[in-house]
MDTraj code that builds the backbone (N, CA, C; nanometers):
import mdtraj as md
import numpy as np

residues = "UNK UNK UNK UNK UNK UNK UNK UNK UNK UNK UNK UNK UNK UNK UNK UNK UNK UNK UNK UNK UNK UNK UNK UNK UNK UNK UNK UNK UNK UNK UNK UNK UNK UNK UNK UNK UNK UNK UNK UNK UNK UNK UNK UNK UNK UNK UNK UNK UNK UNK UNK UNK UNK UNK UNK UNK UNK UNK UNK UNK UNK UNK UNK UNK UNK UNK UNK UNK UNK UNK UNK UNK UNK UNK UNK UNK UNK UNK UNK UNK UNK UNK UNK UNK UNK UNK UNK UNK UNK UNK UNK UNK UNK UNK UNK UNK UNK UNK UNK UNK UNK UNK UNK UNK UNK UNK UNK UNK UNK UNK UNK UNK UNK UNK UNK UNK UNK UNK UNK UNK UNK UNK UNK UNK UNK UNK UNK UNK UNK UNK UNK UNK UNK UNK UNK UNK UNK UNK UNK UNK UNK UNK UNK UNK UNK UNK UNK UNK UNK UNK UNK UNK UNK UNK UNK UNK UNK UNK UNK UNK UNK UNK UNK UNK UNK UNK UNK UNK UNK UNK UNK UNK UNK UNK UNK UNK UNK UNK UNK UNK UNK".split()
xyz = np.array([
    [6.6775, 13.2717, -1.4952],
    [6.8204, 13.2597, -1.5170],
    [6.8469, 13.1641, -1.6324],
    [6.9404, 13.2054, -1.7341],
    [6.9519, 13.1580, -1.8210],
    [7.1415, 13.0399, -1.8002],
    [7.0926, 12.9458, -1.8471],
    [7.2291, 12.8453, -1.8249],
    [7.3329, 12.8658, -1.9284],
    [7.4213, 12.9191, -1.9215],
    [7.5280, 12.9415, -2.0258],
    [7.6597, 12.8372, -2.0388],
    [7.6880, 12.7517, -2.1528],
    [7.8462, 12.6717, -2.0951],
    [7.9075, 12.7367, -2.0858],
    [8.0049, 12.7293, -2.0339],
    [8.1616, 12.8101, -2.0043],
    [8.2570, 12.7128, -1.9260],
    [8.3314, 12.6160, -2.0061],
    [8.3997, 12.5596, -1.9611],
    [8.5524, 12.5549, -1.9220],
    [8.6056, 12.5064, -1.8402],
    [8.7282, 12.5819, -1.7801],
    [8.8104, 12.4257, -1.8443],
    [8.9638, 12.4797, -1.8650],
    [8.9905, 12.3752, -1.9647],
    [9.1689, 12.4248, -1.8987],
    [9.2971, 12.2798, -1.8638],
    [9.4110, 12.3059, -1.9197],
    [9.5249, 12.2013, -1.9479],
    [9.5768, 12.2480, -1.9563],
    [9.6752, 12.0988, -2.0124],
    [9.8692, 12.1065, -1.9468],
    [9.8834, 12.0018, -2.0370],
    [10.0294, 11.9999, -2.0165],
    [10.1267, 11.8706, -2.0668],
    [10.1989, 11.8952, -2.1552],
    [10.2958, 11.8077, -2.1691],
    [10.3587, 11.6565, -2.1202],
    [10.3733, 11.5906, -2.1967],
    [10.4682, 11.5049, -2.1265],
    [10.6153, 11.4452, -2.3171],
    [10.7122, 11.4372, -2.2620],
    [10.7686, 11.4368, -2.3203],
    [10.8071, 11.3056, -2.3907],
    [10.8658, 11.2862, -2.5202],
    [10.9247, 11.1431, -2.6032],
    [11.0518, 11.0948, -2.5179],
    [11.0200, 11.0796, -2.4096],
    [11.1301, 11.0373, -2.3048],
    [11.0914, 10.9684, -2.1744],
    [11.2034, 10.8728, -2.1450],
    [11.1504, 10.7794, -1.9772],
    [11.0401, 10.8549, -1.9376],
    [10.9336, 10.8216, -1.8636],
    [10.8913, 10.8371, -1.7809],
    [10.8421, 10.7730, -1.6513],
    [10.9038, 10.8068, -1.5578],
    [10.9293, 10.7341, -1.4183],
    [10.8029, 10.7433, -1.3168],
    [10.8015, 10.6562, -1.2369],
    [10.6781, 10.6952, -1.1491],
    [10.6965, 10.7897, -1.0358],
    [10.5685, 10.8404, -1.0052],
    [10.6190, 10.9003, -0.9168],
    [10.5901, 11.1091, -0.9553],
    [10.6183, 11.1170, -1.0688],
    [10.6343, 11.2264, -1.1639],
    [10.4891, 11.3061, -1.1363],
    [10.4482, 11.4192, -1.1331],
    [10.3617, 11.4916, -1.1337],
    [10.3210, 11.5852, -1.2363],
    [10.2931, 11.6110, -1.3197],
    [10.2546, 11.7133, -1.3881],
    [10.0984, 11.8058, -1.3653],
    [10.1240, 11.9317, -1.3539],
    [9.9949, 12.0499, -1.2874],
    [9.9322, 12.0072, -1.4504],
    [9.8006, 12.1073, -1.4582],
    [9.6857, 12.0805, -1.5246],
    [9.6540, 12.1918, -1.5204],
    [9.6107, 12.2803, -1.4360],
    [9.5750, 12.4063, -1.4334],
    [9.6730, 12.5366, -1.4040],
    [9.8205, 12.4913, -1.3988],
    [9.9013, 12.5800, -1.3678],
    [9.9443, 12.6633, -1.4907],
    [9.8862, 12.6689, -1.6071],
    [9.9413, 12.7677, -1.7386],
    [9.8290, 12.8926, -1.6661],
    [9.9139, 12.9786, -1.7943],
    [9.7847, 13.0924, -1.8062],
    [9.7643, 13.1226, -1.9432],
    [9.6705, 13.2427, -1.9872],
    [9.6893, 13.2792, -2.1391],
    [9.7864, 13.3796, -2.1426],
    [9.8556, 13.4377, -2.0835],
    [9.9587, 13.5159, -2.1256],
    [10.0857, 13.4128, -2.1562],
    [10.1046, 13.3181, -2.0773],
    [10.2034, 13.2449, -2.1152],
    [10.1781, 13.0854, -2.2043],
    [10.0673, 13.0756, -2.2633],
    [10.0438, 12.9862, -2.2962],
    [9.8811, 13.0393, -2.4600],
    [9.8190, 12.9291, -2.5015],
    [9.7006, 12.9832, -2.5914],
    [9.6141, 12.8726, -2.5430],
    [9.5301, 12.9482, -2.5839],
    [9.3622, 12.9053, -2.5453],
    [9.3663, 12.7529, -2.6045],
    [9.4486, 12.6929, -2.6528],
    [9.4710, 12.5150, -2.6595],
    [9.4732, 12.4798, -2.5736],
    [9.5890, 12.5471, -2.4773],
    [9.6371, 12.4939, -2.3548],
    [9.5413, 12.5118, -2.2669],
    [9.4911, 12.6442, -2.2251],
    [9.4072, 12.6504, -2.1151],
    [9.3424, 12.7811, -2.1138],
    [9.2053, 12.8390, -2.0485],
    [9.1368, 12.9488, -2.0922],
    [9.1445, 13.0225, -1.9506],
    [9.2659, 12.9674, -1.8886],
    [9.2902, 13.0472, -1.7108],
    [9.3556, 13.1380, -1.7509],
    [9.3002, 13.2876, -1.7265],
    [9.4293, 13.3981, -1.7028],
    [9.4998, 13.3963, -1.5877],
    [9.4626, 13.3556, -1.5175],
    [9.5497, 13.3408, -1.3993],
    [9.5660, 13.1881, -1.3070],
    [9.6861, 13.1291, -1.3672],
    [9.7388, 12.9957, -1.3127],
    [9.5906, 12.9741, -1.1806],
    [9.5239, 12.8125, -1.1810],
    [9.4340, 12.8063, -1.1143],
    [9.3203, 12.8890, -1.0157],
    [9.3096, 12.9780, -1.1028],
    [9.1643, 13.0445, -1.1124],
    [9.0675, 13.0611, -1.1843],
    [8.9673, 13.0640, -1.1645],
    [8.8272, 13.0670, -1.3204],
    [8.8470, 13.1917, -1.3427],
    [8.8283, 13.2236, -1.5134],
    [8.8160, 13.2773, -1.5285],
    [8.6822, 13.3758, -1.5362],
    [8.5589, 13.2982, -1.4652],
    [8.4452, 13.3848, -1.4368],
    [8.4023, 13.4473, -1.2908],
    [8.2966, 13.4415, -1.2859],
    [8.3193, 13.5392, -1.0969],
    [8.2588, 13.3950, -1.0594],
    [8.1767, 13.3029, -1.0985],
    [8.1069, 13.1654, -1.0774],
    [8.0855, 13.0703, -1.1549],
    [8.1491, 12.9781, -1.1405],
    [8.0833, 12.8574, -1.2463],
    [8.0485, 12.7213, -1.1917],
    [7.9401, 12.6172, -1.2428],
    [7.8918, 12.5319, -1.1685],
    [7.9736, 12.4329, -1.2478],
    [8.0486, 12.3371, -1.1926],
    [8.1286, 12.2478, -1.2712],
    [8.0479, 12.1174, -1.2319],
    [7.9460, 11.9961, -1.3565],
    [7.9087, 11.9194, -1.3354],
    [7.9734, 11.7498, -1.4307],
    [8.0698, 11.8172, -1.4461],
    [8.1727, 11.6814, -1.5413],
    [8.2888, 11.7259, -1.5632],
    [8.3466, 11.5423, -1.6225],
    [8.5079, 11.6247, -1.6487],
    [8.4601, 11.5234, -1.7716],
    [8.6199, 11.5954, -1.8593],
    [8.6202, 11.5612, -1.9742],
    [8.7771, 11.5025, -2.0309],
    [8.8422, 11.4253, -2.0848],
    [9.0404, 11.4270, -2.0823],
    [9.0622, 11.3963, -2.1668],
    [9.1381, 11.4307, -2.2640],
    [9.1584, 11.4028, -2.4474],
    [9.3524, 11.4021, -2.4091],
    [9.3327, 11.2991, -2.4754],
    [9.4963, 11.2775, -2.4721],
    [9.5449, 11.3111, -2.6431],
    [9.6619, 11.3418, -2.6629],
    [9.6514, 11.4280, -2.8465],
    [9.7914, 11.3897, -2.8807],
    [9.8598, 11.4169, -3.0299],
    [9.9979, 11.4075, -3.0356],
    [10.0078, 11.5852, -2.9864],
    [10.1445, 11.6332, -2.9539],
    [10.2036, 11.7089, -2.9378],
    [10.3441, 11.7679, -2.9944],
    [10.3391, 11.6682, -3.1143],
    [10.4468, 11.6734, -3.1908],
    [10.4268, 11.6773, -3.3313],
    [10.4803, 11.6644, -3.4056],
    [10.4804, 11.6947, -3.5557],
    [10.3695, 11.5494, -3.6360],
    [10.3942, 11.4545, -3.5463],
    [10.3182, 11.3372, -3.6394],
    [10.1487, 11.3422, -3.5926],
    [10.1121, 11.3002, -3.7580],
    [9.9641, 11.3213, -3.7695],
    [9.8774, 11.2375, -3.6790],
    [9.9113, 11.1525, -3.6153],
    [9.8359, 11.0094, -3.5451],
    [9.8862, 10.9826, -3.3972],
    [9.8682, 10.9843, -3.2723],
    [9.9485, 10.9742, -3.1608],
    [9.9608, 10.7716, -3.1692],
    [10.0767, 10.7623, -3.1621],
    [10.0773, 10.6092, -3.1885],
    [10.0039, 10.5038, -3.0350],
    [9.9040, 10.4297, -3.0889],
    [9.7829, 10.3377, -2.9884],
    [9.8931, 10.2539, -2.8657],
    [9.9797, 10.2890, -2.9083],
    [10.0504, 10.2048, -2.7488],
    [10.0903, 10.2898, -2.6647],
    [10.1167, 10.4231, -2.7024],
    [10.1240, 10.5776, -2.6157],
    [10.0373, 10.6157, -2.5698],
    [9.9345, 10.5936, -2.6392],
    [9.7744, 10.6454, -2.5865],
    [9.7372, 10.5222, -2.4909],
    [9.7184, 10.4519, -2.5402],
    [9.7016, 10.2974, -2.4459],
    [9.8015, 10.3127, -2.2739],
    [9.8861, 10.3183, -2.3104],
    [9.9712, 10.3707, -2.1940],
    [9.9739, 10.4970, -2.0674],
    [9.9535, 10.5823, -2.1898],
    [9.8641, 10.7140, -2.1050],
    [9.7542, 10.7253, -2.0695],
    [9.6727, 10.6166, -2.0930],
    [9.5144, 10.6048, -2.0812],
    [9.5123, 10.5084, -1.9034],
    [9.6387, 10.4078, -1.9023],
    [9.6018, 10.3472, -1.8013],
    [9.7192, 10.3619, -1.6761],
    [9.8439, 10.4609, -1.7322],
    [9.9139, 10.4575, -1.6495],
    [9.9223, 10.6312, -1.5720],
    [9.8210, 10.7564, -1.5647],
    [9.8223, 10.8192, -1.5453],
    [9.7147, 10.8183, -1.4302],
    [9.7310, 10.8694, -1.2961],
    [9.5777, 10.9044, -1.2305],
    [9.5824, 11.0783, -1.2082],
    [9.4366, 11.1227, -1.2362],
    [9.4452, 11.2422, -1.2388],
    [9.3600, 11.2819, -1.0872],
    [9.3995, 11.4181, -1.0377],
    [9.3810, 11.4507, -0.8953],
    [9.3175, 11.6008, -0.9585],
    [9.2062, 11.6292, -0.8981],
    [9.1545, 11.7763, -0.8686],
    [9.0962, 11.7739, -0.7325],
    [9.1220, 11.9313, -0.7209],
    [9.1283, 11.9976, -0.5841],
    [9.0720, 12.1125, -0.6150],
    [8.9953, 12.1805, -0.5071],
    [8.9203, 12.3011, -0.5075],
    [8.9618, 12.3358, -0.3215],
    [9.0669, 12.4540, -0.3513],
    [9.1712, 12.5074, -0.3055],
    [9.2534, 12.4293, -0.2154],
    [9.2963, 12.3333, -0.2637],
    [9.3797, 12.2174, -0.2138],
    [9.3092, 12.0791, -0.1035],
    [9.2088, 12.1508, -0.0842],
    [9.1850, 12.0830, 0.0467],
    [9.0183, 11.9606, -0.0158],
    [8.9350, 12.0043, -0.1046],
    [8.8096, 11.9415, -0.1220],
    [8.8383, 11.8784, -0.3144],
    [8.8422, 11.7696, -0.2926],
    [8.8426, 11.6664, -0.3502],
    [8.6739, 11.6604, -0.4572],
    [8.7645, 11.6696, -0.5892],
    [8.6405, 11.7115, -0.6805],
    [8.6551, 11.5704, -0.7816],
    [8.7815, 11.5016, -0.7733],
    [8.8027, 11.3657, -0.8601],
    [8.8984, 11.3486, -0.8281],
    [8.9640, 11.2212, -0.7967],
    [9.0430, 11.1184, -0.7903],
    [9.0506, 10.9716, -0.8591],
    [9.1505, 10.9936, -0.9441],
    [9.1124, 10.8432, -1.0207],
    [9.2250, 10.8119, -1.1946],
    [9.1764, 10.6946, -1.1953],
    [9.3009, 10.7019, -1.3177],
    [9.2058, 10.7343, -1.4329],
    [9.2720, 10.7907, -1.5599],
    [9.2521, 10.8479, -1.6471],
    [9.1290, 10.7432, -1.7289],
    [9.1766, 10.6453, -1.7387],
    [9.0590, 10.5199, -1.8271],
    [8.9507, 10.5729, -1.8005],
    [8.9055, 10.6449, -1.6602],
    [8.7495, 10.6596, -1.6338],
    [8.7278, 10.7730, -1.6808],
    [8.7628, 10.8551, -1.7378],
    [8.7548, 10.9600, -1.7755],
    [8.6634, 10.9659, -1.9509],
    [8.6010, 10.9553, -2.0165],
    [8.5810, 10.9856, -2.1585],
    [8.6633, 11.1345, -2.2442],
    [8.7112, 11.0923, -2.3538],
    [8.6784, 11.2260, -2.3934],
    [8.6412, 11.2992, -2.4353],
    [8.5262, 11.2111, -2.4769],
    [8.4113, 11.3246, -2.5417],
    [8.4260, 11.3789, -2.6802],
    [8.5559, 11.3989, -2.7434],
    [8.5253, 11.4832, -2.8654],
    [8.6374, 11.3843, -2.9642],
    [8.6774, 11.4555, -3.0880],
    [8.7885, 11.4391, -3.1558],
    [8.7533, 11.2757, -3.1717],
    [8.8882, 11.2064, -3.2029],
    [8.8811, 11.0697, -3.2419],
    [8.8894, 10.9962, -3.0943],
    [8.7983, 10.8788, -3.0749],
    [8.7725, 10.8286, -3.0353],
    [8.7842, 10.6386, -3.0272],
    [8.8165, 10.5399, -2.9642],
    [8.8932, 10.3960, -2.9848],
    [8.9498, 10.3860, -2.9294],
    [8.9983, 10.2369, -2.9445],
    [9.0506, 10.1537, -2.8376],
    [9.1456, 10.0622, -2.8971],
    [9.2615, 10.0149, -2.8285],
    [9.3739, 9.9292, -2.8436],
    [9.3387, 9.7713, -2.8040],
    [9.3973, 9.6948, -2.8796],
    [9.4038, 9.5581, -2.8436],
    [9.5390, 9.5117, -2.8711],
    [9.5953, 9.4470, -2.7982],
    [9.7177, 9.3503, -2.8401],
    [9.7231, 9.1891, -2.8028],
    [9.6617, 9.1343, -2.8665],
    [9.6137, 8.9948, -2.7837],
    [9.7373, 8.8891, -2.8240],
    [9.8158, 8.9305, -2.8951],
    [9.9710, 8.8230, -2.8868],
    [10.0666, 8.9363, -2.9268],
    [10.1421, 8.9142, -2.9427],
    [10.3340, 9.0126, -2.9545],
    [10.3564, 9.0037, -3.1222],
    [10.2487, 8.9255, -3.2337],
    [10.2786, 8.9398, -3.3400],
    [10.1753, 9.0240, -3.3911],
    [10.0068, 9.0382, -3.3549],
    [9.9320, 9.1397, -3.4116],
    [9.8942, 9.2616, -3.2607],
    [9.8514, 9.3290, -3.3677],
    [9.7842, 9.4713, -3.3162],
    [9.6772, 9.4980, -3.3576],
    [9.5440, 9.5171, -3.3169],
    [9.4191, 9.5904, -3.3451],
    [9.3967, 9.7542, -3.3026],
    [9.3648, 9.8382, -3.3939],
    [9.3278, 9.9521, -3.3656],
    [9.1887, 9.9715, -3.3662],
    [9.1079, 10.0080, -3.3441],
    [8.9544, 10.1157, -3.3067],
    [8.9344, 10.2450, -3.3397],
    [8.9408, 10.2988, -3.4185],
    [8.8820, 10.4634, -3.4421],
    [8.8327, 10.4484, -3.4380],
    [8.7146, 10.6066, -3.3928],
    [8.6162, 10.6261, -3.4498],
    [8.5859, 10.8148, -3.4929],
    [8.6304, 10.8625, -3.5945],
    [8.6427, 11.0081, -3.6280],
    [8.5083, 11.0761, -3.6172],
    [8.4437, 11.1469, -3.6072],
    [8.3298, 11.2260, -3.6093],
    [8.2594, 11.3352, -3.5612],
    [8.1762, 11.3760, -3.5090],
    [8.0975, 11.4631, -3.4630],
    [8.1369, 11.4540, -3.3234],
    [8.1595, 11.5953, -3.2139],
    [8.2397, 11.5903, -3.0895],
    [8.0783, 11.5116, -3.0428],
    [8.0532, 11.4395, -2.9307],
    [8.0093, 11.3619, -2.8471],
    [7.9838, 11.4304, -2.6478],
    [7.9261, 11.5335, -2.6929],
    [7.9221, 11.5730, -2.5663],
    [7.8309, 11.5507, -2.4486],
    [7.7646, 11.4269, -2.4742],
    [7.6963, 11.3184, -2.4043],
    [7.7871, 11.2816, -2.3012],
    [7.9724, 11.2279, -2.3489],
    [8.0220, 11.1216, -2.2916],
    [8.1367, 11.2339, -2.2415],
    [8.1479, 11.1813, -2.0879],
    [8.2028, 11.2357, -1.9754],
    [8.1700, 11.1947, -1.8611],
    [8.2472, 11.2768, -1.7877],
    [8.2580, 11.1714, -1.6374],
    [8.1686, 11.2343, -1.5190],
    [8.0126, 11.2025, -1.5214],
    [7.9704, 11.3133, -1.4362],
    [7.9991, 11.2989, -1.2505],
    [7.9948, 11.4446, -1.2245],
    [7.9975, 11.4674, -1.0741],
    [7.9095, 11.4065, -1.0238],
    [7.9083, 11.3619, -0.9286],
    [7.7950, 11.3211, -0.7985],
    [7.6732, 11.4340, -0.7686],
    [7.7596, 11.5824, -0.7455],
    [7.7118, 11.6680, -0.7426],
    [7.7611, 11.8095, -0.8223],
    [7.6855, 11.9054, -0.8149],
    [7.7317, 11.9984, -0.8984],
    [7.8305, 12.1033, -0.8159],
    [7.9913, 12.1366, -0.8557],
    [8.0692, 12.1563, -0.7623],
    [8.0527, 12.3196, -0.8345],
    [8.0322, 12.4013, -0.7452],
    [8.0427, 12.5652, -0.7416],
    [8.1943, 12.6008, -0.7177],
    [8.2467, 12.6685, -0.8112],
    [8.3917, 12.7145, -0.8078],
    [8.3763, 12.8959, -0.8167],
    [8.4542, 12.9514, -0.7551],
    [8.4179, 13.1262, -0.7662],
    [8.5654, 13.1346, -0.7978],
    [8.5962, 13.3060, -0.8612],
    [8.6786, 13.3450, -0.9309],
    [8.8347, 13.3784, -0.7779],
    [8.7370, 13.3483, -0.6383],
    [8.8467, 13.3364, -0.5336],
    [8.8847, 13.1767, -0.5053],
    [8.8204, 13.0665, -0.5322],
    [8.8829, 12.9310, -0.5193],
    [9.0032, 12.9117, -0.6040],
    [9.1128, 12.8697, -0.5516],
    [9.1858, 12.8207, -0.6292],
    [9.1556, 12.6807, -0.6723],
    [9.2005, 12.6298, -0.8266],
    [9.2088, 12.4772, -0.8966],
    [9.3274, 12.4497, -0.8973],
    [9.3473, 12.3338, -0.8407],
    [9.4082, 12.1991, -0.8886],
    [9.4381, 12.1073, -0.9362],
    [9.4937, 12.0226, -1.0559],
    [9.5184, 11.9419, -1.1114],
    [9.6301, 11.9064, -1.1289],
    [9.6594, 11.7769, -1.1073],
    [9.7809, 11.7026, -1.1319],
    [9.7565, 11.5470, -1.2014],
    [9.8294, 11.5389, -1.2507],
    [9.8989, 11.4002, -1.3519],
    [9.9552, 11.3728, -1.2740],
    [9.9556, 11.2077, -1.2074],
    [10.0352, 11.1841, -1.1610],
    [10.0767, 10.9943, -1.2464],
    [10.2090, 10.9962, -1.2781],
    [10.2667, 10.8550, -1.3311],
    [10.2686, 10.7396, -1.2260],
    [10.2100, 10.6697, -1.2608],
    [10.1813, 10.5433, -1.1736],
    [10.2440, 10.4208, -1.2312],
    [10.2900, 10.4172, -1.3750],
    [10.4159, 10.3400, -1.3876],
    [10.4751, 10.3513, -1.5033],
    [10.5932, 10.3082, -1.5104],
    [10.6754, 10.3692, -1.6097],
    [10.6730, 10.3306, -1.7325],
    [10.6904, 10.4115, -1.8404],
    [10.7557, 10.3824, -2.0009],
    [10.7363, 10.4642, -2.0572],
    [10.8222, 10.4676, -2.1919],
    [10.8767, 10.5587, -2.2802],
    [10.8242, 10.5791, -2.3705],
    [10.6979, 10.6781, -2.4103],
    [10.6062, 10.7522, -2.4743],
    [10.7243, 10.7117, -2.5979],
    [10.6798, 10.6718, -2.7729],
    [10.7523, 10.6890, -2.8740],
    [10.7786, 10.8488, -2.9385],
    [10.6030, 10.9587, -2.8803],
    [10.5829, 11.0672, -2.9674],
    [10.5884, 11.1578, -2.8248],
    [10.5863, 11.2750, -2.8391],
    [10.5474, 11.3425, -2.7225],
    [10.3669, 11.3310, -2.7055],
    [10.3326, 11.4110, -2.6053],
    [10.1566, 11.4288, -2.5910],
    [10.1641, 11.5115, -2.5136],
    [10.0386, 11.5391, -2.5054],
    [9.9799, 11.6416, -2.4331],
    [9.8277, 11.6060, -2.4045],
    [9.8122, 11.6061, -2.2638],
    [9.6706, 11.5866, -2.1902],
    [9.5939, 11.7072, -2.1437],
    [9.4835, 11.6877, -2.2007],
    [9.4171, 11.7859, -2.1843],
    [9.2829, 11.7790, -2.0957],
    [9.2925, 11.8282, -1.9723],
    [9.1519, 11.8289, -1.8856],
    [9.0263, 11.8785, -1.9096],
    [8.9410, 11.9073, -1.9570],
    [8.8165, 11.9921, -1.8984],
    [8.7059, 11.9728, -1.8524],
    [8.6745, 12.0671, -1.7043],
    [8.5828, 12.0649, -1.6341],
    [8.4444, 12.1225, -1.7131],
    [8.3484, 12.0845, -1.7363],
    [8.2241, 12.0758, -1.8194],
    [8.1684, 12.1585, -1.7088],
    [8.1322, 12.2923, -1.7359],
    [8.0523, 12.3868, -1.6101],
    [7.9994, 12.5017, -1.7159],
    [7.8898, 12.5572, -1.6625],
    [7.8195, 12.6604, -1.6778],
    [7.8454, 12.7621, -1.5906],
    [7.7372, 12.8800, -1.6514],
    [7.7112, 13.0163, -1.5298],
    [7.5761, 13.0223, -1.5561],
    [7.5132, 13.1189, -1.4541],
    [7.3882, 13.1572, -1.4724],
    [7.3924, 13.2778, -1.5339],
    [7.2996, 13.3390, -1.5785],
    [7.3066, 13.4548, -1.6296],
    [7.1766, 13.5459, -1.6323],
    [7.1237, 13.6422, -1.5895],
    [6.9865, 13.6887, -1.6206],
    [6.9165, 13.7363, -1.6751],
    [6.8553, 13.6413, -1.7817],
    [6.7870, 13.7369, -1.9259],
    [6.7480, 13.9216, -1.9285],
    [6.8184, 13.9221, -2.0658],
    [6.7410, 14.0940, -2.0552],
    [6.6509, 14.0758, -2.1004],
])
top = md.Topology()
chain = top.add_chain()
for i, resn in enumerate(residues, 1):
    res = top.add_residue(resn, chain, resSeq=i)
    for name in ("N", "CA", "C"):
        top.add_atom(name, md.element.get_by_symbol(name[0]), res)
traj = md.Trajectory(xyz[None], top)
């Protein structure tokens, strides 16, 4: 049997406006008819799209979602520590629980915020080659079939007012097997 990636991936919004605690946003509830393969590679709102896949990491890239080139480091900083994300494998079995900081994301730009007084700011990039080393591995390797339903939710754990919009993006790091011809 040959190991193939096929990773299951979705996202969702949050807007340049209050955000209150308490607030939920789904993760796996788009599809591709109503959404593009940015958003998420589910044809059908929390289902895989294969008949099996072994999901052994997660992965969470937070992005702008709006017109400006840079998501500004106190939005990201904010969304990094004030979000906890919840997955479920068909509501009931608990695949991660936890706030977003523990999460890596593995690809795209990469860094960290400092604000050590109210007159400077330090930023951290780091631009380069995606990093698919760094992620959050499972304990164990969780088997999802094309009849389990997925779960994901954002949930706000405390409040403030994003300057740009964003968009968070999940993905579960899983394979299939496959059997050489």
């Amino acid at each position: 049997m040959a190991k193939i990636r096929q990773d299951i991936w979705g996202s969702n919004t949050f807007a340049a406006s209050a955000v209150t605690v308490g607030i939920s946003k789904g993760i796996f509830d788009l599809n591709t008819n109503a959404s593009t393969l940015l958003d998420t590679n589910l044809k059908t709102p929390g289902r895989i799209p294969y008949e099996k896949v072994m999901v052994y990491g997660i992965q969470a890239e937070i992005y702008n979602d709006g017109n400006l080139a840079v998501l500004p480091g106190t939005d990201l900083n904010a969304a990094i520590h004030n979000l906890e994300l919840s997955i479920y494998k068909n509501n009931a079995r608990k695949i991660f629980k936890g706030m977003l900081h523990r999460i890596p994301a593995g690809n795209d730009v990469t860094g960290s915020f400092h604000n050590p007084a109210a007159t400077t700011t330090e930023y951290h990039l780091t631009a380069g080659a995606p990093l698919v080393s760094q992620f959050f591995p499972l304990n164990s390797v969780e088997v999802l079939t094309d009849k389990d339903t997925l779960t994901g939710t954002l949930t706000v754990k405390f409040a403030w007012t994003p300057a740009t919009a964003f968009r968070v993006r999940v993905t579960l790091l899983s394979y299939i097997e496959q059997n050489q011809a």
